[in-house]
Structures are given as structure tokens and as C-alpha cells.
N, C-alpha and C positions, 0 to 999 in steps of 0.2 A: 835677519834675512828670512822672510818666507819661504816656503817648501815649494822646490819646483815641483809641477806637475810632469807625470811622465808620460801622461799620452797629452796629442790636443784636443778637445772639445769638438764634438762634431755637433752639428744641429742635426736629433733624428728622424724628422720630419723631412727635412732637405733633402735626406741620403735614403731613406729609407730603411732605417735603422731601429724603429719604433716596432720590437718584436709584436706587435698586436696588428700595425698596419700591414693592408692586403701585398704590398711589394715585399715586405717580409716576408711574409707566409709564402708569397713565390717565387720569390728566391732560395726560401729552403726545401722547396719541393723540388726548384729545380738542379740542386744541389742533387736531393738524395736521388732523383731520379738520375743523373748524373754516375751518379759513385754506383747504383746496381748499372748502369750501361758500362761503364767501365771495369766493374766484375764481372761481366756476363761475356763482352767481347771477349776480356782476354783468356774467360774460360773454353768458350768456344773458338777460338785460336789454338789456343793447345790441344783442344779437342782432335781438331780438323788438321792440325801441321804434324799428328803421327804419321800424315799420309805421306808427307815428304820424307820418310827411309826409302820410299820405292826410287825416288830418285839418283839414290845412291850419289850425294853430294853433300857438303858440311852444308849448315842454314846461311853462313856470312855468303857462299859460292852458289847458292840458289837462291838471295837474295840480291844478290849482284846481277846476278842473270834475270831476274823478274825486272830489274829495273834497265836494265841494255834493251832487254825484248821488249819494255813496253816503249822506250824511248827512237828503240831503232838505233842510232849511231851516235856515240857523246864520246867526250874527253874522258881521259882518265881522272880529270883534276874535276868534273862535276859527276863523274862516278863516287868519286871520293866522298864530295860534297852530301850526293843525294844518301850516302850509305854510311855518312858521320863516320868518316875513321880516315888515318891520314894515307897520303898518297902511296907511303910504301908498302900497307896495308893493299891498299886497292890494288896494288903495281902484284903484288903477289898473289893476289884474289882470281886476278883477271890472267896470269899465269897458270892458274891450275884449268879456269875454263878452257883456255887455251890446249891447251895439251890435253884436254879432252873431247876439242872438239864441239864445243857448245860458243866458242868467240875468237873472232880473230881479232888483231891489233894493226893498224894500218897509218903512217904516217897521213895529216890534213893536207891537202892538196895547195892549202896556200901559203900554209906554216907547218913545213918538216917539222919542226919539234914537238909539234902538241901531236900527241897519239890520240886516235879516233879505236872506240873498242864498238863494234860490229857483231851481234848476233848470227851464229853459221844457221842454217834451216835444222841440223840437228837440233841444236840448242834451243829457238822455238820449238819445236814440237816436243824437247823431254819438258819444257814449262809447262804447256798445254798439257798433256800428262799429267803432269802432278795435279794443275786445276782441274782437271777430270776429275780424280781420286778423291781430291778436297771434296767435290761437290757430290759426287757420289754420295761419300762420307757422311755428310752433311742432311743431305735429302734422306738416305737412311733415317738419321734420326727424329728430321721432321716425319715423317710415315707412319712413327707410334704416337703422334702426339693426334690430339681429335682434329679434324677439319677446321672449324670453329677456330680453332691456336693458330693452325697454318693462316687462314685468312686475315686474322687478326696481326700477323707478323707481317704479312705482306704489307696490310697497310702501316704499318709502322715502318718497314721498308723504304714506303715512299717520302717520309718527313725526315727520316734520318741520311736518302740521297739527296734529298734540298739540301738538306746542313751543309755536305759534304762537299758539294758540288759536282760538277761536272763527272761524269764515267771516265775512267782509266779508256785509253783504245782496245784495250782486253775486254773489257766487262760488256758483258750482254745485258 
């Protein structure tokens, strides 16, 4: 009996697999350009979220809140959803806002059972705060870099909102 093979055979011409042709070569460009955007964000994420101690909140409970506040009024069950963790997670999450005073909890006017969670105007404005700080933060460091960098970011800026699509209602 003949030796199975363990992969199948691709045609590399088809796929683009023929490390010499051009689809190669940019596909590993846009690989590694890739893998530095995703080092760079999430270095600059850590960077910019030591700003969120001023808000004197854990990250799951100022994450929850980024997403109440951008959405205006949702379920507890697509809180949950947006914030990947299960309901009695969220159910407790949205407990501490509560008793802070950054969200209320309000039965749906058509369906008592589903809880509606509600941004208080506190709660907006400690979010805003923090994106203040972040951006501050931020603009600082762009300030030591030459002009030339900053321009050069912006327009990268703008190809990296195409990606992304649409602005958050927050984002300016």
C-alpha cells in the first residue's frame, strides 16, 4: 500500500503560493506589516490606559461603561455579549456601576424581564475624563517626535479608519 500523503497538493500558481511571485511577496509584507501594527497598538494601549487609574475603576467596570456610553441603553444580555463574559459576570459588573453612580438598571417597557443598563450623566462625563487623559497622554508623546512623524501618522490614520470603518459616536 502506498504512503499517504499528509498534506493535499495545492497548485502554487492558483493560490499564490510560489514564494517568488508578486502575491507572495505581498502577502508577506502584509503580514509583517501586520504583526508591527499589532505590536505597536497594543504597546501604545498600555501606554495610554495608565491613564485609567484616575478613574478610579477596575478595567472590566470602565470597559463596560465605554460601551453603555457609547451605545446609550442595551441589555444586560448584549452587555454581556459586547464584553465577552457571561451574564453573571456582566450582572455584577454593572452592579458596582450602579452603586457608583455611573449606570442605572431599568426594566424594558415592553418586556419587564429584559434589564435595560442606562449611562447616569456622571458616568458619561468620568468616561470623557478618562479620554481626555488618554489623549493628553498621547499628544504628549507625539510632541517629542519631529513634525514630519506626526504628519506622517496622520496619514496613516486615515487608511487605518477605512479599515476600521465607521467612528465610534465618541470619536471625533
Amino acid at each position: 500500500m502506498p504512503a499517504r500523503r499528509r498534506h493535499a497538493s495545492r497548485a502554487p500558481a492558483a493560490r499564490g503560493d510560489n514564494p517568488a511571485s508578486p502575491r507572495a511577496t505581498a502577502d508577506r509584507h502584509a503580514v509583517e506589516v501586520a504583526d508591527r501594527l499589532h505590536s505597536a497598538a497594543i504597546h501604545l494601549l498600555r501606554r495610554v490606559r495608565r491613564e485609567d487609574a484616575g478613574a478610579g475603576l477596575a478595567a472590566p467596570q470602565l470597559s463596560a461603561l465605554s460601551v453603555i456610553v457609547s451605545r446609550g441603553s442595551l441589555t444586560l444580555g448584549d452587555l454581556a455579549r459586547a464584553e465577552q463574559v457571561r451574564p453573571p459576570t456582566v450582572t455584577r459588573i454593572v452592579a458596582g456601576l450602579e452603586a457608583a453612580g455611573l449606570a442605572t438598571r431599568t426594566a424594558h417597557r415592553d418586556d419587564r424581564r429584559v434589564t435595560l443598563v442606562t449611562p447616569t450623566p456622571r458616568g458619561a462625563r468620568l468616561l470623557e475624563q478618562g479620554r481626555q487623559r488618554r489623549i493628553a497622554a498621547l499628544a504628549a508623546e507625539l510632541m517629542t517626535l519631529p513634525r514630519t512623524d506626526v504628519s506622517a501618522l496622520s496619514r496613516a490614520l486615515n487608511v487605518l479608519e477605512r479599515l476600521v470603518g465607521p467612528r465610534m459616536p465618541h470619536a471625533r
